[in-house]
PyMOL Python script that loads the backbone (N, CA, C, O; Angstrom):
from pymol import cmd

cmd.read_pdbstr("""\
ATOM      1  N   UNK A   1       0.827  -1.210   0.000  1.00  0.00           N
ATOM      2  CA  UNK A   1       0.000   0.000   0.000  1.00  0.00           C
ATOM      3  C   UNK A   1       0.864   1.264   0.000  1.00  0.00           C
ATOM      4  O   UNK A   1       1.837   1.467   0.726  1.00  0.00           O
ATOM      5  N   UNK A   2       0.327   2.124  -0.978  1.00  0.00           N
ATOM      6  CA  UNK A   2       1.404   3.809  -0.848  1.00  0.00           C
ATOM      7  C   UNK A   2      -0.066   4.138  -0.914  1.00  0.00           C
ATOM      8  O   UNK A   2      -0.825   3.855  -1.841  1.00  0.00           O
ATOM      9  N   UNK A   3      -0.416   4.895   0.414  1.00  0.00           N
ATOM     10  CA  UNK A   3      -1.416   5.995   0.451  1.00  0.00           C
ATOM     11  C   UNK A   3      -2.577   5.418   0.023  1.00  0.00           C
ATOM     12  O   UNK A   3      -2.948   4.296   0.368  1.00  0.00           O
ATOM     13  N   UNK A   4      -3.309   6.332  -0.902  1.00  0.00           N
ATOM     14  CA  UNK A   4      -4.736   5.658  -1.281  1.00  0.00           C
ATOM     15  C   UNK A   4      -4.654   4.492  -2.603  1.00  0.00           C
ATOM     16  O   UNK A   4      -5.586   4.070  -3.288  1.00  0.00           O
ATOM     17  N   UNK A   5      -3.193   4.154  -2.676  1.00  0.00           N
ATOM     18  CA  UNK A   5      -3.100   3.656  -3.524  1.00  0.00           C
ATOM     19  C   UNK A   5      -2.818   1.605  -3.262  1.00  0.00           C
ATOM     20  O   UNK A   5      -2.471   1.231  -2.142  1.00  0.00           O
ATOM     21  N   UNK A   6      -2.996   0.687  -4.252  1.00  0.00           N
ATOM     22  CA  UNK A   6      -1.614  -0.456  -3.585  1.00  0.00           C
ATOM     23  C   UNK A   6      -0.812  -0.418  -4.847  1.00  0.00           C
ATOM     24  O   UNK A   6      -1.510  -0.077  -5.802  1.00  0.00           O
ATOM     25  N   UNK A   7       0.169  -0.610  -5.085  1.00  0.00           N
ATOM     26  CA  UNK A   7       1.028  -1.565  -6.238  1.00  0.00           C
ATOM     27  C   UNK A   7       0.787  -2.488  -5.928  1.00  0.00           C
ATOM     28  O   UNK A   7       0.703  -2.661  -4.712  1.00  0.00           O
ATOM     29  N   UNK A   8       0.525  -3.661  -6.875  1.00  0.00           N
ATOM     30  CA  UNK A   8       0.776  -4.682  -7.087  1.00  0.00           C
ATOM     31  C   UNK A   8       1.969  -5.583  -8.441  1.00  0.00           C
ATOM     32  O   UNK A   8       1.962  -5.358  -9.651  1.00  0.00           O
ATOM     33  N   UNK A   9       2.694  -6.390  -7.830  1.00  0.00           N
ATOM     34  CA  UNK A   9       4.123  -6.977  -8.718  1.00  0.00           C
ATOM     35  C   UNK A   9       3.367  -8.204  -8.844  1.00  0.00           C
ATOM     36  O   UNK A   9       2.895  -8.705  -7.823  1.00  0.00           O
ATOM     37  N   UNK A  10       3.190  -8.764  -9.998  1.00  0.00           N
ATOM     38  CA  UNK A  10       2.719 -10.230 -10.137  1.00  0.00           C
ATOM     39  C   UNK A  10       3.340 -10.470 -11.350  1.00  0.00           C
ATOM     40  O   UNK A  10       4.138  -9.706 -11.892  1.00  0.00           O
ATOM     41  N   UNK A  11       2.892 -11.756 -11.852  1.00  0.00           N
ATOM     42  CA  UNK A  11       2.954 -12.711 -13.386  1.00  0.00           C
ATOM     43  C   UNK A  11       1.871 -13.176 -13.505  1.00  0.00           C
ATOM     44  O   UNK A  11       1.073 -13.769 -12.780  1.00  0.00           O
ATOM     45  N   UNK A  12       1.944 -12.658 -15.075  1.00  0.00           N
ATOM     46  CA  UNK A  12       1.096 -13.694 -15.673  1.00  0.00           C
ATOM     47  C   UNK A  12       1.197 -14.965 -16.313  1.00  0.00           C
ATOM     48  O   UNK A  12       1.271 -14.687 -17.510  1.00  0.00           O
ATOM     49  N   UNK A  13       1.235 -15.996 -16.206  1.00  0.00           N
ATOM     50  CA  UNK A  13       2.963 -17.645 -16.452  1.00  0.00           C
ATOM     51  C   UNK A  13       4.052 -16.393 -15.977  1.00  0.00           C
ATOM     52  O   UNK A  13       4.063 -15.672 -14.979  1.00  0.00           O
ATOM     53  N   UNK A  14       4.932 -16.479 -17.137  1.00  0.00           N
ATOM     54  CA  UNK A  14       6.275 -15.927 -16.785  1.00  0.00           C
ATOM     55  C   UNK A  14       6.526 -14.328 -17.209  1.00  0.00           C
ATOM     56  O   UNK A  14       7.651 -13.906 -16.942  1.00  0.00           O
ATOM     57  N   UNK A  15       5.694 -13.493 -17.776  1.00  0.00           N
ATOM     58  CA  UNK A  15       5.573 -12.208 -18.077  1.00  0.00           C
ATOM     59  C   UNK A  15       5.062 -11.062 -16.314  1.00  0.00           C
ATOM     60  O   UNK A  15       4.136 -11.294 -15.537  1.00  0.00           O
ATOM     61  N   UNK A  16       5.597 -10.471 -16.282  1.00  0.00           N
ATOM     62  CA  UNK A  16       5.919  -9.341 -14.856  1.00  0.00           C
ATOM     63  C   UNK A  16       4.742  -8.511 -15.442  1.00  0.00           C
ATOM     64  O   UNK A  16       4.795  -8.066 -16.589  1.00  0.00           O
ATOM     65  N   UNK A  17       3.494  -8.283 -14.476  1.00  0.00           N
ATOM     66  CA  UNK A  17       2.612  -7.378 -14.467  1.00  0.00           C
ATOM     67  C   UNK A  17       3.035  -6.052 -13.406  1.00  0.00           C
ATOM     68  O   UNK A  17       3.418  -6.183 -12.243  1.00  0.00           O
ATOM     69  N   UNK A  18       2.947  -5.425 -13.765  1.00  0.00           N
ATOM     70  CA  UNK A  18       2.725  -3.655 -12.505  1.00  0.00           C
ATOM     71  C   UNK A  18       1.614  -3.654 -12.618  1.00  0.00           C
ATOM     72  O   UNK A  18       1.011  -3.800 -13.681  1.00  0.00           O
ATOM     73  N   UNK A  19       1.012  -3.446 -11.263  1.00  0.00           N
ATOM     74  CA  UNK A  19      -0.870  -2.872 -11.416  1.00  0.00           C
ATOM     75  C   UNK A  19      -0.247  -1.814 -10.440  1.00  0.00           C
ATOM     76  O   UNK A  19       0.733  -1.841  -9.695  1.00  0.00           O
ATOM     77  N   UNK A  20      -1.348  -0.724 -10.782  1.00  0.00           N
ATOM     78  CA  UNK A  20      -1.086   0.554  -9.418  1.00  0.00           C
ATOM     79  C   UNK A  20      -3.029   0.545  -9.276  1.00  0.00           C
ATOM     80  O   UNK A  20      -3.812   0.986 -10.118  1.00  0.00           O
ATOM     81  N   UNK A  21      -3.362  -0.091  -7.972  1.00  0.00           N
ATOM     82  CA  UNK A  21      -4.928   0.081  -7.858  1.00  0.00           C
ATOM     83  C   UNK A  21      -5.185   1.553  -6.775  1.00  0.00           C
ATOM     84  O   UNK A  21      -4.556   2.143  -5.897  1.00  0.00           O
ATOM     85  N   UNK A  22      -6.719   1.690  -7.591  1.00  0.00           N
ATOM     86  CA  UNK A  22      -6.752   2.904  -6.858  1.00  0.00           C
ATOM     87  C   UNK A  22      -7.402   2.894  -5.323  1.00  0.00           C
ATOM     88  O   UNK A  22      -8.079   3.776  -4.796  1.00  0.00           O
ATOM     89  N   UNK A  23      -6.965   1.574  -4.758  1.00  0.00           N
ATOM     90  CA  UNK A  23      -8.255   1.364  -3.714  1.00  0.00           C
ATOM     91  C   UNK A  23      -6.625   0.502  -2.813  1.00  0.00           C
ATOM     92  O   UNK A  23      -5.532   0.175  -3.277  1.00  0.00           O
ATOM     93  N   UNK A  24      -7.261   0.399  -1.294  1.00  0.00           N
ATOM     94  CA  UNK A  24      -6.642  -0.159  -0.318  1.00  0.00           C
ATOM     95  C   UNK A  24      -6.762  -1.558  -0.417  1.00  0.00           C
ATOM     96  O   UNK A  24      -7.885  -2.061  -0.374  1.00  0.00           O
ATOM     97  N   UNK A  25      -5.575  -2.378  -0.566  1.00  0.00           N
ATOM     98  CA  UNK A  25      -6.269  -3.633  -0.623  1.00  0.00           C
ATOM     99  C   UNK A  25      -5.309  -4.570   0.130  1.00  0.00           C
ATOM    100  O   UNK A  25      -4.090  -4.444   0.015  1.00  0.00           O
ATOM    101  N   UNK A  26      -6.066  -5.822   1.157  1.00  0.00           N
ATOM    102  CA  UNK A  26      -4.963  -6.654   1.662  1.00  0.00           C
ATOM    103  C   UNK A  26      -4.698  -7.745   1.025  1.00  0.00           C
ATOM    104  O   UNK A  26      -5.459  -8.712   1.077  1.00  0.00           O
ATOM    105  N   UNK A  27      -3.617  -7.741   0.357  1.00  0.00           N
ATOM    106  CA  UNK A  27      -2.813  -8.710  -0.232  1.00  0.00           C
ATOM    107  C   UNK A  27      -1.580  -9.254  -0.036  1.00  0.00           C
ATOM    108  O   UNK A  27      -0.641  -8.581  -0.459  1.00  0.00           O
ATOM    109  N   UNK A  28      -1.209 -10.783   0.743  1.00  0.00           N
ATOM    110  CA  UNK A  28       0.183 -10.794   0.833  1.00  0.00           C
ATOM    111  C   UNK A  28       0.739 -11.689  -0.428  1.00  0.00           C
ATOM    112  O   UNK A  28       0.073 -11.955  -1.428  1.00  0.00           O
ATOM    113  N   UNK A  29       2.181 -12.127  -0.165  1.00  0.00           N
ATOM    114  CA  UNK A  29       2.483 -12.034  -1.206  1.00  0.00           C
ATOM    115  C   UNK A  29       2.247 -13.369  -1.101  1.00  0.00           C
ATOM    116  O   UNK A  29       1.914 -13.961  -0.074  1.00  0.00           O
ATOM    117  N   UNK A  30       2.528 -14.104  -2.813  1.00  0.00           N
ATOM    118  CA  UNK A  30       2.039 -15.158  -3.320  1.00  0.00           C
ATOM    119  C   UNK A  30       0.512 -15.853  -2.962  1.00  0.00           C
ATOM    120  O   UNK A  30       0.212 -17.032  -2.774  1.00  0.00           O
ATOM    121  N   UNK A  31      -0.378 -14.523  -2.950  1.00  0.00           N
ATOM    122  CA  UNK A  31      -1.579 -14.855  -2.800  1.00  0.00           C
ATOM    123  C   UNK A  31      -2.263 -14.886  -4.162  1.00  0.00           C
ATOM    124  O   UNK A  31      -1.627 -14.350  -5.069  1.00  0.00           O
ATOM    125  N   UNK A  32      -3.657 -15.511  -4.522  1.00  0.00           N
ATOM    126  CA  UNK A  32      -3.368 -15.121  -5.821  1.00  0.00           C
ATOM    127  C   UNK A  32      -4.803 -13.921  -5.815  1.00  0.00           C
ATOM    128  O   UNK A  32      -5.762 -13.764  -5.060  1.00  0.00           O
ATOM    129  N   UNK A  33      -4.310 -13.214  -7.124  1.00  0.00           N
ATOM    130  CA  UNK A  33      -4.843 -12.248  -7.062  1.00  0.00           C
ATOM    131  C   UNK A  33      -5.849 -11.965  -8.498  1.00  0.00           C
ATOM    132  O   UNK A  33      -5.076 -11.928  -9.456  1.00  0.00           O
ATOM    133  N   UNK A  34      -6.839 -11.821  -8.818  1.00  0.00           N
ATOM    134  CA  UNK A  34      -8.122 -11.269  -9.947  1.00  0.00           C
ATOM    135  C   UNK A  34      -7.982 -10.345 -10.286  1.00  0.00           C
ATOM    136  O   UNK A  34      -8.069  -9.587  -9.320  1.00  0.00           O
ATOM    137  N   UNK A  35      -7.710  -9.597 -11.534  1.00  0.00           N
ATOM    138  CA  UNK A  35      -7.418  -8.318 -12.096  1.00  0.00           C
ATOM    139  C   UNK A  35      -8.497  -8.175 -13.672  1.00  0.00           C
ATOM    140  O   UNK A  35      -8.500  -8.825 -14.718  1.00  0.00           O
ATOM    141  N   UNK A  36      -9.121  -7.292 -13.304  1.00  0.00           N
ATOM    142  CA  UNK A  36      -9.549  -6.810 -14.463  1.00  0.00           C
ATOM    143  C   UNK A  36      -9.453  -5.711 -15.173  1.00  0.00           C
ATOM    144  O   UNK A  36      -9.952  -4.682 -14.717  1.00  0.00           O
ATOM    145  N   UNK A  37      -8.865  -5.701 -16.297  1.00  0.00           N
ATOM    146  CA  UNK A  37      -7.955  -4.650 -16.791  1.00  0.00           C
ATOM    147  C   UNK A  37      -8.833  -3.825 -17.703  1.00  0.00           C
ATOM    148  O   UNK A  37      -9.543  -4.280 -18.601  1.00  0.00           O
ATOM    149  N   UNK A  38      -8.702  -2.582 -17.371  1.00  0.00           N
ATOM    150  CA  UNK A  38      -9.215  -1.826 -18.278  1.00  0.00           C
ATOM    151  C   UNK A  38      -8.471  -1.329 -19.306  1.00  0.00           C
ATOM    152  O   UNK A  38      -7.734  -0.473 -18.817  1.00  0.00           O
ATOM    153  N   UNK A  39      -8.237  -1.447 -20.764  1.00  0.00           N
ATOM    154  CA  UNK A  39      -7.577  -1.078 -21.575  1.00  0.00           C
ATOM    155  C   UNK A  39      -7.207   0.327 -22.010  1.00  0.00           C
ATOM    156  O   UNK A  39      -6.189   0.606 -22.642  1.00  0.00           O
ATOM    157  N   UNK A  40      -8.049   1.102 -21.646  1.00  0.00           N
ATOM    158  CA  UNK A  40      -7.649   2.185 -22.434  1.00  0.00           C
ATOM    159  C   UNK A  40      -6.835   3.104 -20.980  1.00  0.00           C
ATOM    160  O   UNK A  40      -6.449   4.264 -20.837  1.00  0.00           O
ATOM    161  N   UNK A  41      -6.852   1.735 -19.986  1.00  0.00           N
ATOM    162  CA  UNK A  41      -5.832   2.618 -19.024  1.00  0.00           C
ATOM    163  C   UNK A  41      -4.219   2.277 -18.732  1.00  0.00           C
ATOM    164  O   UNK A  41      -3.402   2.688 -17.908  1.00  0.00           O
ATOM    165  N   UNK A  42      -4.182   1.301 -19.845  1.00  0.00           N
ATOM    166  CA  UNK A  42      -3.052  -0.207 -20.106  1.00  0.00           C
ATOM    167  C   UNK A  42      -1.654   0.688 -20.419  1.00  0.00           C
ATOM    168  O   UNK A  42      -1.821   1.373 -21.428  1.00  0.00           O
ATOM    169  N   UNK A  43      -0.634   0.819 -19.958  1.00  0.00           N
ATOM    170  CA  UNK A  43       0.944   1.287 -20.217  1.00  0.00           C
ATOM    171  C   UNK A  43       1.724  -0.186 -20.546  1.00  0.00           C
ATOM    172  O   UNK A  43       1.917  -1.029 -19.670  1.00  0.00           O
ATOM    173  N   UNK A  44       2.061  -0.316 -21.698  1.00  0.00           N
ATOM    174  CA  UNK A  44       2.871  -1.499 -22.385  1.00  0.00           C
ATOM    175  C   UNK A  44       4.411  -1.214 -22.612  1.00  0.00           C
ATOM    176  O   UNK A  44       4.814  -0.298 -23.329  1.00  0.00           O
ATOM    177  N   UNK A  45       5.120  -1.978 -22.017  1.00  0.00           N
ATOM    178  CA  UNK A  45       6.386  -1.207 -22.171  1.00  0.00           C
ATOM    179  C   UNK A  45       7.435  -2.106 -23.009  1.00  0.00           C
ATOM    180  O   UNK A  45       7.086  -3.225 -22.633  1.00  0.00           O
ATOM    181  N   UNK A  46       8.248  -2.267 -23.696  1.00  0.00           N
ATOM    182  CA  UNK A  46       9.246  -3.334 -24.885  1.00  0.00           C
ATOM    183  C   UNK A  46      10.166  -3.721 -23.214  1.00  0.00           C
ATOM    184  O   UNK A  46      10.396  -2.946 -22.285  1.00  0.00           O
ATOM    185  N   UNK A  47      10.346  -4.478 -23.286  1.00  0.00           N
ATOM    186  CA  UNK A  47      11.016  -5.308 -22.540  1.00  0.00           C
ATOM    187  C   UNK A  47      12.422  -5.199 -22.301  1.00  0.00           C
ATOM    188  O   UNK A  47      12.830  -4.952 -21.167  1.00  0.00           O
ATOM    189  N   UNK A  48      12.952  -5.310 -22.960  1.00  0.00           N
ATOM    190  CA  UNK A  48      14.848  -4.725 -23.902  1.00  0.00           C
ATOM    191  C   UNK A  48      14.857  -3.707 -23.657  1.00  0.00           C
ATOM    192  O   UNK A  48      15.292  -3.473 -22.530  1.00  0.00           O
ATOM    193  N   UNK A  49      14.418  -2.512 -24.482  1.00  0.00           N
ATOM    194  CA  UNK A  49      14.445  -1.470 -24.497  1.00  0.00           C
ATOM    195  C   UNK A  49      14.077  -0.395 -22.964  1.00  0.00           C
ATOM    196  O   UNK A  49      14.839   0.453 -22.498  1.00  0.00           O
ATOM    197  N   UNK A  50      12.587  -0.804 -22.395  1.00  0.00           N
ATOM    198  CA  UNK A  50      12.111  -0.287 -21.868  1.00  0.00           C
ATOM    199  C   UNK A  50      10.978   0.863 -22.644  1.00  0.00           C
ATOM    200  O   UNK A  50      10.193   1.598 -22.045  1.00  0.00           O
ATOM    201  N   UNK A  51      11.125   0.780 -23.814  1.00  0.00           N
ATOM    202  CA  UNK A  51      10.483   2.122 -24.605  1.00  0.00           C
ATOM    203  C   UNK A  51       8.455   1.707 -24.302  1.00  0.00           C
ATOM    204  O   UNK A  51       8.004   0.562 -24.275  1.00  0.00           O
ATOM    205  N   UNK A  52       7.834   2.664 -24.168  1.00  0.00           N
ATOM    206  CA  UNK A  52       6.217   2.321 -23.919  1.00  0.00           C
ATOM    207  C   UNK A  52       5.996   1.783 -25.416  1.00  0.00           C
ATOM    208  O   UNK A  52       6.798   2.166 -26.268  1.00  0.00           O
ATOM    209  N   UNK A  53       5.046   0.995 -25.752  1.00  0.00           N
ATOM    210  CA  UNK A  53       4.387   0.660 -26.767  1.00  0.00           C
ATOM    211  C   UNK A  53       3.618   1.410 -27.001  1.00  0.00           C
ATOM    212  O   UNK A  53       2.873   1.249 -27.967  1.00  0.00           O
TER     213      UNK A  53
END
""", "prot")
cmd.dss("prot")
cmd.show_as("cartoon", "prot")
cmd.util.cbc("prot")
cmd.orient("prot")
């Protein structure tokens, strides 16, 4: 949790998700966790590079 916010660090198989939710939430780690993604709020980033998609 940062503030009114949580990060969340997960995978999806072997690909690294960032979520930043806008709500308080208790989650420890290797719990599993439900995400529903809204797209047009989605930041994609090249992997190598780091450059956003």
């Amino acid at each position: 949790p940062t503030g009114s916010e949580t990060q969340i660090f997960a995978k999806l198989g072997d690909d690294p998700i960032d979520a930043i939710v806008k709500d308080r939430l208790t989650v420890r780690p290797g719990e599993e966790v439900r995400l529903r993604i809204d797209p047009r709020r989605v930041h994609i980033f090249d992997r190598q590079s780091g450059a956003r998609l």
